[in-house]
C-alpha positions, 0 to 999 in steps of 0.5 A: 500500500505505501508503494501506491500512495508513495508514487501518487506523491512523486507525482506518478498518479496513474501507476500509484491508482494501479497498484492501489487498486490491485491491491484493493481487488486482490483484497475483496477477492481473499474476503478480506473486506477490512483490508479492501476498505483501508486500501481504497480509503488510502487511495482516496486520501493519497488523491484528496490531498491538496499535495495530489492536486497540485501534482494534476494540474501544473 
């Protein structure tokens, strides 16, 4: 997960929303459904942070 977030930092968005998403999807599909939560609830906070939106739109 830190991986994901950490490229969405770098300004590598759309590689850190794949690995963020497959991990996700890699989760509900183990029935893990806690973890698919927190995944998705990281990437929506790596993308809600004002540091993301700069990176988008320069």
């Amino acid at each position: 997960m830190l991986e994901g977030r950490l490229l969405i930092q770098q300004g590598r968005a759309n590689e850190g929303i794949r690995v963020l998403q497959a991990l996700g999807q890699e989760a509900a599909e183990g029935s893990n459904l806690e973890l698919a939560a927190q995944i998705r609830q990281a990437l929506a906070d790596s993308l809600a942070d004002p540091r993301f939106q700069t990176l988008s739109n320069p």
